[in-house]
N, C-alpha and C positions, 0 to 999 in steps of 0.2 A: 429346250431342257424342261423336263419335269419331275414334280415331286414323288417319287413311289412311295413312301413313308417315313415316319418318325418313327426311327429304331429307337431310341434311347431320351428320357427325360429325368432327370436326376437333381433334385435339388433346385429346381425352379419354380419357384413359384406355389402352387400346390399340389404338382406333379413331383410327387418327394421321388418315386421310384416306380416310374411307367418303361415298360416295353413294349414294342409291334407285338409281341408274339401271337400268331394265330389271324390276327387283322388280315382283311384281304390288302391288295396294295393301293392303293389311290389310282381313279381312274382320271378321266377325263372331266368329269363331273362328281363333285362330292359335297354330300348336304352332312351339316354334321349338326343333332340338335341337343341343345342342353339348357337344363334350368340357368337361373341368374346364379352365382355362386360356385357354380359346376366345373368351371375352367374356361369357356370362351376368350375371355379376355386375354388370359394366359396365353392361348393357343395363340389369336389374331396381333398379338404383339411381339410374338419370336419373330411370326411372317413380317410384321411392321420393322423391324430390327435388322430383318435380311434383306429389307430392300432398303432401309437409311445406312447400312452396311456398318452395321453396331454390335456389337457382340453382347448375349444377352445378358444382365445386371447380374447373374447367379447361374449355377451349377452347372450341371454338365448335360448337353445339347447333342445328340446325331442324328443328319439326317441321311438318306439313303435319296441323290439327285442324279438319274439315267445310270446309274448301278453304281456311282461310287458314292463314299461316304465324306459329308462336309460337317463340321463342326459347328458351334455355336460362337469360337474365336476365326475359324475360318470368315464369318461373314465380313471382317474388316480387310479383307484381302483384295475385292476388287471383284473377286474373280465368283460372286452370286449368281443368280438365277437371274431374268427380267422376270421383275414384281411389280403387280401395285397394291395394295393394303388398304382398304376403307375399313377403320375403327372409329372408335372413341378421338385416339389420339391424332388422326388425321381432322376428323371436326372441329377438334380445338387447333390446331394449326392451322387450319385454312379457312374458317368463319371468322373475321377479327373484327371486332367492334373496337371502333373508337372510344378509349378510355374516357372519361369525365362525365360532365354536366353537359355536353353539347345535346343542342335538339335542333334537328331531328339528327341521331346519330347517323354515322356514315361506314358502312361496312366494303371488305378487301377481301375478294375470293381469292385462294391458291396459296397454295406457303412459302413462294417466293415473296407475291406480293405480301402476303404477310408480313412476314420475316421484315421485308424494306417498310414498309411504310411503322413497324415496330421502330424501324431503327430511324425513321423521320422523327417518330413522337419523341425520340428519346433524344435526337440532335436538336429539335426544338425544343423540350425540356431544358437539355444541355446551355442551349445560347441563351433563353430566359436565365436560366438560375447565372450564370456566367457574368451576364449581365448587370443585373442585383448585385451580386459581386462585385463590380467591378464599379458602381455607385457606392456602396459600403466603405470598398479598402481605402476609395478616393475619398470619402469624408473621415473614415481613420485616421489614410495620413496626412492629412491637414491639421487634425487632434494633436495629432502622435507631435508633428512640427510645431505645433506654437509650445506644445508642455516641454520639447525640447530647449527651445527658445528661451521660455522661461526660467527653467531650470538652472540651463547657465548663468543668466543675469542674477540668478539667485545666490549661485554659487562662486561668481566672483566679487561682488556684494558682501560675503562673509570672509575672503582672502583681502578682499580693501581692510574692514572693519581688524579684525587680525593682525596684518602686519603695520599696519599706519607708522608715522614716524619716520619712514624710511619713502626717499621722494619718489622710487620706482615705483613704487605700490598706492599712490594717493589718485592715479584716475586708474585703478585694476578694473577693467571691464569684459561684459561676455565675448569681445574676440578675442583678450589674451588669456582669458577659462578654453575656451576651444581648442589656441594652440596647443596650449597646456596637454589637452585630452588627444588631440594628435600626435605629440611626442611618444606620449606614453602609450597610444594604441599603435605605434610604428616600431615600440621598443620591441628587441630579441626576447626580453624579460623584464618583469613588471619589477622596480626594486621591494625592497621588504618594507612597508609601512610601519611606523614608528613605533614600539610597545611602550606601556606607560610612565616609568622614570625615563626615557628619551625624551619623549612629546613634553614631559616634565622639564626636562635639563633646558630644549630649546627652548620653550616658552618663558623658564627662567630669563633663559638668554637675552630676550627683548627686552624684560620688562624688570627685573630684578637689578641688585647694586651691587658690587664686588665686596669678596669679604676676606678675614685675613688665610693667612695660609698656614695650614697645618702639619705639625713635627709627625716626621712618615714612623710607624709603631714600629716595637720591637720586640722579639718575643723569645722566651725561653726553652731550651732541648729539654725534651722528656723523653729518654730511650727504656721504652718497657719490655721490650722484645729480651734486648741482656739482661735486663734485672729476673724477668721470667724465665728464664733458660739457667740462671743460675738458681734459684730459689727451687725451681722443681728437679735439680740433683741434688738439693740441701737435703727435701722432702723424702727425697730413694733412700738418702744414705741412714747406715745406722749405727750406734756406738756400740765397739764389740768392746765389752768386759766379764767380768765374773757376776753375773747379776744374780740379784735379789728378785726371784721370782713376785713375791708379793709387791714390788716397788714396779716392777716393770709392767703388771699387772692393773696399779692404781697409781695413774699417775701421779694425781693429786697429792695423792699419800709421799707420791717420791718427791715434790716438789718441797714439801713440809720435811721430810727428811735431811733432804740436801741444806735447807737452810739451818735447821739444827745443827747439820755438823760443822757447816761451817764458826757456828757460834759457840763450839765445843772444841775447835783446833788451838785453843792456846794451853794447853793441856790440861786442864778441866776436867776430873775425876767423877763430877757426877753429874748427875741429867739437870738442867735451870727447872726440868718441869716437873720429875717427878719426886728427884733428892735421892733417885735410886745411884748407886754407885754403878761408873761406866764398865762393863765390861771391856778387858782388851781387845780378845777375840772378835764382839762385835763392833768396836772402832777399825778392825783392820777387813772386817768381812762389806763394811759400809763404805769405806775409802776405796778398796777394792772395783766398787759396782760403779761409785762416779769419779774415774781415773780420768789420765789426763786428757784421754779422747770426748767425753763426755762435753767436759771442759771449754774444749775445741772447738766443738759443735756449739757449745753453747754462744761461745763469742761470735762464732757467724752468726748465727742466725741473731744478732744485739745489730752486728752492722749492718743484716738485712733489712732490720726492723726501719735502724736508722735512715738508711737508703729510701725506702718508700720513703718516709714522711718528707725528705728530702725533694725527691721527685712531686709530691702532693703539693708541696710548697711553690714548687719550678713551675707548675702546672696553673696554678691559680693564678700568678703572676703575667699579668697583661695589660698593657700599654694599648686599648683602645682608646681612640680620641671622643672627645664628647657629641654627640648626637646635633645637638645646636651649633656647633663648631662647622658643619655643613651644609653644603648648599641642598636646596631641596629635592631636586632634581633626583640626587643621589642617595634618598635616604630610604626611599623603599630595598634599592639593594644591600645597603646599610643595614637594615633592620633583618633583611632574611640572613645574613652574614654572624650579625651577630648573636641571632638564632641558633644557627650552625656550633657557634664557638659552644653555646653553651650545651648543648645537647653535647659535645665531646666531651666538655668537662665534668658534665654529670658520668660519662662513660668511663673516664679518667676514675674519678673519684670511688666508681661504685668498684671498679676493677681493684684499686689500690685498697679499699677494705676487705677484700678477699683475700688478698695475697697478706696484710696485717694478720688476717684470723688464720692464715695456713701457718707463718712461724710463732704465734701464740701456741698452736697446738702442737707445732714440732717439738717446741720447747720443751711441752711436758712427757712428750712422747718422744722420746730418742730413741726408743730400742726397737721401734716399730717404721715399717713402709709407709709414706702417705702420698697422695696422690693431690695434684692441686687442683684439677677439674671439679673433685669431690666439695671444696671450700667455696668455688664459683658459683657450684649447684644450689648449696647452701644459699644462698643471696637473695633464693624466690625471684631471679625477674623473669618476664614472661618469657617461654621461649621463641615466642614470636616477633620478639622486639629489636633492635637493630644494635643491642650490646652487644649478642650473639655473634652478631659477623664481624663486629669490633675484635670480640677474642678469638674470632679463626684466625683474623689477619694476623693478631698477635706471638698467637702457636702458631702460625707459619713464616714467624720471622720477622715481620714487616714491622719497622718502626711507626706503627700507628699514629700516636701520638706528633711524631716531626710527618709522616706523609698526610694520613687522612682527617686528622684534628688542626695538623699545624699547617701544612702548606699551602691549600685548597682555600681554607677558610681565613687564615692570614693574609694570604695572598688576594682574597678579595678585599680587605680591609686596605692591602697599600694600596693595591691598583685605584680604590675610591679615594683616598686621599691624595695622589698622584693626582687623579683628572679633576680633584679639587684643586691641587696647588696649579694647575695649567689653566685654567677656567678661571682663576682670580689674574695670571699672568696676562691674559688676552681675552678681555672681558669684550672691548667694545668688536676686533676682528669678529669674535664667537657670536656676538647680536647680530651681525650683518649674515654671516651664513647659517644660522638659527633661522633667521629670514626665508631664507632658501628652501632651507631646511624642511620649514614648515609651509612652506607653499607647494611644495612636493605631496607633501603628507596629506595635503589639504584636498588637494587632487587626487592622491591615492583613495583617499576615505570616500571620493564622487563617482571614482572611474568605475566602478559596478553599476550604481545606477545611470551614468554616463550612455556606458556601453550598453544598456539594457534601451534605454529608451532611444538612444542612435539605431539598437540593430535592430528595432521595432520600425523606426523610419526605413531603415534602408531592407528589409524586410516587404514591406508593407509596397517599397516602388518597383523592387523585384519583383513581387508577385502581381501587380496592375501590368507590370511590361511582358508578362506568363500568361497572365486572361486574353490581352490584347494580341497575342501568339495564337493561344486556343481558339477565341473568337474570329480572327480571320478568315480559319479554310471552311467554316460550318455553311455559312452559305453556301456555297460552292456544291457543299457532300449532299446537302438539303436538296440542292437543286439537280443533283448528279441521279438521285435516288426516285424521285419525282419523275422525271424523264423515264427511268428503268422501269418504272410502277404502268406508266401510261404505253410504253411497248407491248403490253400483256394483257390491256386494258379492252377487253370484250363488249361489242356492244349491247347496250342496254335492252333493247328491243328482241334480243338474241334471248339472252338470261330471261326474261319475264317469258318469252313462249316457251323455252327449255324447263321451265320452272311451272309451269301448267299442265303439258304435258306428263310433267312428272304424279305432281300430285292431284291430275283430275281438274283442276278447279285454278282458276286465275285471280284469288282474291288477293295475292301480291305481284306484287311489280316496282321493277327495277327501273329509277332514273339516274345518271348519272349526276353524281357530284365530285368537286374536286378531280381525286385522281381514284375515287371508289363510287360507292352507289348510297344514293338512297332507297331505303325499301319502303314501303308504298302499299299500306292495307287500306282500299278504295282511292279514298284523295286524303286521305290523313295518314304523315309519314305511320311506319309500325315501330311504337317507342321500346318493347319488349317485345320480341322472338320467343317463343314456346322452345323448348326442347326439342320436340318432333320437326321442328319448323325449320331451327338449325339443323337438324341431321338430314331433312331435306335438301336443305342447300348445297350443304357439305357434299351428299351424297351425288347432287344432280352435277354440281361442279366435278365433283371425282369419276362420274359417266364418261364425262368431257372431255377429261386428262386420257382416258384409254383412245381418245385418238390423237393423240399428240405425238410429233414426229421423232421425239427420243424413246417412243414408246409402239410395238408393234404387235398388236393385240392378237394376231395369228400363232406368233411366237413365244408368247410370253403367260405367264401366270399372273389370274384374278384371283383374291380372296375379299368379302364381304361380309362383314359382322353386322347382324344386327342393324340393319339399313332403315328399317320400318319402327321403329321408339316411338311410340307416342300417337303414331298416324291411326286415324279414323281407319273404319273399314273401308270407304270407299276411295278412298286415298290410297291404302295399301293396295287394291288391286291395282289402281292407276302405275303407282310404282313400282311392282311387281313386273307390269306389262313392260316401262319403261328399261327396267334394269334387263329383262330378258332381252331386247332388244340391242344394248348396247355390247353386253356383255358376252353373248350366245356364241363368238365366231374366238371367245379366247382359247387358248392352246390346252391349258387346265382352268377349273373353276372351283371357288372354294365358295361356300356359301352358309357362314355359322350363325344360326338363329335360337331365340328360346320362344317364338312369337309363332304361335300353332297356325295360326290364320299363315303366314308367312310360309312357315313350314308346309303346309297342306297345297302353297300354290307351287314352291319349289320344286317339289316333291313328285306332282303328277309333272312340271316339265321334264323332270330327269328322268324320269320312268319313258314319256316316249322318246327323249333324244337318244336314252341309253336301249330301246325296243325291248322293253320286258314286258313279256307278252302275258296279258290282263294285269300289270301293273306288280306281277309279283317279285320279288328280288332274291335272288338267287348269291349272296356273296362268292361262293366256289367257280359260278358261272360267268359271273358280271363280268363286262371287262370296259365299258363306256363309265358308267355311273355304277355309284357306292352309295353308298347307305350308313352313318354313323350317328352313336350319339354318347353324348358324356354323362359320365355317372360319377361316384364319389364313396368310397371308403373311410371308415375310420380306422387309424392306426395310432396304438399309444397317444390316444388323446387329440392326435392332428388330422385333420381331411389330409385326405391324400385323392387327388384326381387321375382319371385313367379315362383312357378311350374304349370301347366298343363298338358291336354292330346294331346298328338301329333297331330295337324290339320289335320284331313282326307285328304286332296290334297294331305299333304306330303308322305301320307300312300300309295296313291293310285297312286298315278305317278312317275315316275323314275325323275322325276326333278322337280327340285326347282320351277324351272323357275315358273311352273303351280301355286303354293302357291303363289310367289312375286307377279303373276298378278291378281289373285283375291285378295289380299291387296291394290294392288292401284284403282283397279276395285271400291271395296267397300269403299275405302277413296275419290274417288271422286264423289260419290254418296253422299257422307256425308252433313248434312245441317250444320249451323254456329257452329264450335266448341263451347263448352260450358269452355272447359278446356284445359289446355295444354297437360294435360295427353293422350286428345282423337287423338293429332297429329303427339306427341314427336317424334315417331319412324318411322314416315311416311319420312322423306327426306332420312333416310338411305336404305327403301324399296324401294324408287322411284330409287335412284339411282345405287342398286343391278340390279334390272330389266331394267334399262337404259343401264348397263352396257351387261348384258347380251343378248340382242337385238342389239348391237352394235356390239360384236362378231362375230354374223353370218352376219350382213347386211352390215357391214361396217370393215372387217378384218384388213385393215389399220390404223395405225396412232393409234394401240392400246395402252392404257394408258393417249391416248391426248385426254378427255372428249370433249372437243371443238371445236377440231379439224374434230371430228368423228361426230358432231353434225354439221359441215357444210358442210358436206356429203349426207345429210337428205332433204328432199324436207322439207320445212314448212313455217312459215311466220318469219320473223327474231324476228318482237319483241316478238313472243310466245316461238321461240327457248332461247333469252337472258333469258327470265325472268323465262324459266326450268331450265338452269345452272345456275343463280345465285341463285337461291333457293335453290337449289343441292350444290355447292359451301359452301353458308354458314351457312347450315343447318344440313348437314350429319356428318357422324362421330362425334355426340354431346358425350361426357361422364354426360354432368352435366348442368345444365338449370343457368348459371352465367352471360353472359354476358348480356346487357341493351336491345341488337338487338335482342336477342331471345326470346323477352318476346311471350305471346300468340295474342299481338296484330300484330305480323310478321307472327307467324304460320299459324294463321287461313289464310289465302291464300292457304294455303294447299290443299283444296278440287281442286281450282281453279287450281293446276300449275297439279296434277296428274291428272284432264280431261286435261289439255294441254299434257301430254305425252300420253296418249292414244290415242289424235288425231292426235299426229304426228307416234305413231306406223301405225296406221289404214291408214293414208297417204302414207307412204313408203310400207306397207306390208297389203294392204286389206285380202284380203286371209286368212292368219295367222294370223291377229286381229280377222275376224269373227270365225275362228276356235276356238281363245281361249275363246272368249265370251259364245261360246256354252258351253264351258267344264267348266265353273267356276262359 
């Protein structure tokens, strides 16, 4: 099976939205080349992904594998390509150093072996820390048991001291405190521990003297509910006669009338007040208006009157017994009881002068509707106050007074003088199970912290007999793992020649230790590994894997990223040489570099394996070897990466150099950008090619950009304003900052003709050279 292309890449990575289209198809050899930043990594980790058979982290993935098409969820199916993948992420899985302060460390080629001797450190970690543990919980619960111990003697120590007097309780010691706390942790339910006039009553119990007994109270009916139900029809009703409008009008005034005439009915001719003589007429027009209904009304509402004050009297009248007259025990509910009483009789009383001022003003108002809520209102109390639901209950019938004043609150007054007169009855029985009582109690108020520091003990033996579980099979797995590491376990003498040939030169070497190696720079272990050193290894090991017998290198697809990081030139040939060697007879070949020197050797093998005759590449033609390399877009502010065919200069010149100068050639011929996208990558090409024209012209002061630029014949402010565009332009990842919009860019064209004029300045010669060739 092989790759023909990557149809489709969407959403990964920073391939937002790439298609083959136009691409030739992937031959048998394919170099694909791109700066750091460009996509590589991207690319060599979907490969890395389809061969750990992982679906990739994001979007959407197609490839096009012997004409059909596999997805990016398809690679966890089973059913992939044979891969093998040298990245990044294969060097970190298969170079493993032994974590810590060990010297000289000891390194584990392969990611199995990795993997296992990962999961040795971590079982030895494991049994250390396990261990400590398990010293720890074992001096815990030794703690945990004596505080327990203690505890107890403490706590039956203060049920001695407490109940004394009594001969069961004079040796109370911490084994009958334990029973005690075993009853009660075996109980279904905990009983209810004592609240305060109990603990009060028993404790009386022991210790107190019996006292007399008291006459159980009795208390008087107040029914306000009929008196209210009759009083608010007195209110509705009204006295029909021949009225005196002005009298019915003022009350007052008729209140003052009616008594005059009664003081005028013994026939009495003329007024006591003013000596005028009586009209007849108006003695018959005035008897008329308060007839006998009037009359009528009037005498109810005298008996209404009477009736309240009556009920006010009933209502005050209470036979509570005296406060001293009882035992102590009982006085706190004594005192909220008699609380009670009086908050009703305040409710009593404020209700009963409402109802007094509704037949005062009935009185003088006969001939008018009144209403009794009106006289209640009258009274200012707040409406939030608990009269209020006094007087629904009342308007709704309920004798208040005998239910919620009388009963309730009466009733807790005999009840307390009842278990007074039983309590003086059987004083000394009540001390003996007071006793009880309160040895209960006494254990209730412990059994929390009891229970807290028992289930710390039995906590604490649970989990030493858990460790001691955990810690059994680790040897075992240590030793199981150990074993699996030394089956795969390559000889040393093998790796140090495989490891020379690689990179040219033998200044490392491989001893074994344990069940990995020591590495070996002359006779002194190598305490630090270079970068390059590790991808060396990595890589020389991953050569090694392509002839491994799950793996059939005739059959199967190579991909190689970037193999050469770091390495000298004379090293990079060395493994160049090597990796052709190992790799030549794979069934496809992927080989993605940003490493020119790399590039350049790749590059002439594919040219003769693929027979392109004088090295030139023909994409339409091709059909061994291909030619690609990666470039990069900006859109809406994001790289977006894509594929292409390798730029003919790159193909056709052993250096770079030739491609970066026809980029800046053709971006300073450029007319006004239209977009950022047409400049993005232009400050990092200008200053590749700055960089390498500086090199040869100016060998000194390399890495001091500015330095080497004042080396340069040119005009100062054309030289500032190339480094500072170079400066804050280059090396962009991502178009974020304010300065970098496209209205900075576009200068662009301008500052790359300013470095061609200062190359062509310093180096006529080799300016017109390269213009010819580009």
């Amino acid at each position: 099976m092989t790759i023909a292309r990557i149809k489709k890449l969407q959403g990964y990575r920073i391939f937002r939205d790439f298609n083959w289209d136009g691409l030739p198809d992937f031959g048998r050899y394919n170099l694909i080349y791109g700066w750091n930043g460009a996509g590589k990594t991207s690319l060599s980790s979907l490969f890395r992904n389809m061969q750990r058979r992982q679906p990739p982290e994001s979007g959407a993935v197609e490839l096009v594998i012997d004409g059909n098409i596999m997805t990016g969820t398809d690679f966890a199916s089973g059913k992939t390509v044979s891969i093998r993948v040298f990245n990044r992420d294969f060097v970190d899985r298969n170079v493993f150093e032994t974590p810590g302060h060990e010297l000289p460390p000891v390194f584990y080629l392969g990611e199995d072996s990795s993997e296992k001797q990962q999961q040795i450190l971590a079982l030895l970690a494991q049994r250390e820390e396990l261990s400590k543990e398990q010293m720890t919980l074992s001096g815990q619960k030794e703690a945990a048991t004596t505080e327990l111990n203690a505890f107890c003697t403490s706590q039956a120590r203060s049920i001695r001291n407490l109940l004394l007097g009594d001969a069961r309780y004079n040796n109370y010691e911490a084994p009958k405190f334990k029973e005690l706390m075993r009853r009660l942790a075996s109980a279904d339910a905990l009983p209810t521990q004592l609240d305060g006039p109990h603990r009060a009553e028993a404790e009386e119990a022991i210790a107190g003297r019996p006292l007399p007994k008291v006459k159980v109270p009795s208390f008087g009916e107040v029914d306000l509910a009929s008196l209210t139900g009759r009083l608010s029809t007195e209110l509705a009703a009204t006295v029909v006669a021949s009225s005196i409008q002005e009298l019915v009008e003022e009350p007052q005034l008729s209140g003052w009338v009616e008594r005059g005439l009664h003081l005028h009915s013994d026939g009495q001719t003329h007024c006591y007040f003013c000596l005028q003589e009586l009209r007849p007429e108006r003695l018959a027009a005035l008897s008329a208006h308060f007839n006998d209904h009037f009359n009528a009304q009037q005498e109810r509402l005298t008996r209404l009157s009477s009736e309240v004050e009556s009920l006010r009297r009933a209502a005050r009248a209470r036979e509570i017994p005296e406060r001293s007259a009882l035992y102590p025990q009982f006085l706190e509910e004594y005192d909220q009881t008699v609380k009670k009483l009086d908050q009703h009789s305040l409710y009593v009383e404020t209700y009963l002068d409402g109802l007094s001022r509704a037949i005062d003003a009935k009185k003088s108002l006969p001939f008018g509707e009144l209403k009794l809520p009106d006289f209640l209102d009258a009274l200012n109390v707040e409406k939030e106050s608990g009269f209020w639901a006094f007087v629904r209950l009342i308007f709704n019938g309920i004798n208040v007074v005998g239910a919620s004043f009388g009963m309730q609150a009466i009733q807790s007054i005999v009840e307390l003088v009842k278990k007074h007169n039983k309590h003086s009855e059987n004083f000394e029985k009540a001390a003996a199970e007071a006793r009880k009582i309160l040895e209960l109690d006494e254990g209730l108020k412990a059994f929390s912290e009891w229970s807290f520091r028992q289930k710390r003990v039995n906590v604490l033996t649970t989990t030493l007999t858990g460790l001691q579980e955990k810690l059994r099979p680790l040897a075992g797995q240590i030793a199981n793992l150990q074993r699996a590491i030394r089956q795969h376990h390559q000889p040393a003498k093998e790796l140090t020649r495989e490891l020379a040939a690689y990179l040219g030169r033998d200044e490392l070497r491989f001893e074994t230790r344990d069940n990995g190696y020591t590495i070996m720079r002359g006779k002194a272990p190598a305490m630090h590994l270079s970068e390059g050193e590790r991808t060396a290894i990595a890589f020389m090991y991953f050569l090694k894997t392509l002839e491994d017998s799950d793996f059939k290198l005739k059959e199967g697809i190579v991909v190689i990223d970037d193999p050469v990081s770091s390495l000298d030139a004379n090293s990079l040939f060395s493994a160049f040489g090597y990796m052709k060697e190992r790799a030549k007879n794979a069934k496809q070949l992927f080989v993605l570099t940003h490493n020119f020197g790399f590039f350049r050797q790749v590059k002439n093998w594919f040219n003769f394996a693929g027979k392109l005759k004088n090295g030139v590449y023909k994409p339409e033609t091709s059909t061994i070897s291909h030619f690609y390399m990666l470039a990069m877009r900006v859109e809406g502010g994001q790289r977006n990466a894509y594929l292409r065919t390798l730029d003919p200069l790159l193909h056709e010149y052993e250096s770079e150099y030739h491609y970066l100068f026809r980029l800046v050639k053709d971006g300073a011929a450029m007319v006004q950008p239209q977009s950022l996208a047409d400049v993005y990558g232009m400050p990092n090409v200008a200053r590749r090619l700055l960089e390498s024209f500086l090199s040869f012209r100016v060998p000194g002061h390399a890495g001091n950009l500015r330095r080497q630029m004042e080396e340069l014949d040119g005009e100062p402010a054309m030289m500032a304003r190339i480094i500072r565009f170079l400066h804050t332009h280059s090396h962009m990842e991502q178009v974020s900052e304010p300065e970098h919009d496209l209205s900075v860019l576009s200068e662009a064209p301008a500052v790359l003709a300013d470095l061609l004029t200062i190359i062509e300045r310093n180096d006529k010669k080799h300016y017109e050279a390269m213009m010819a060739l580009v």
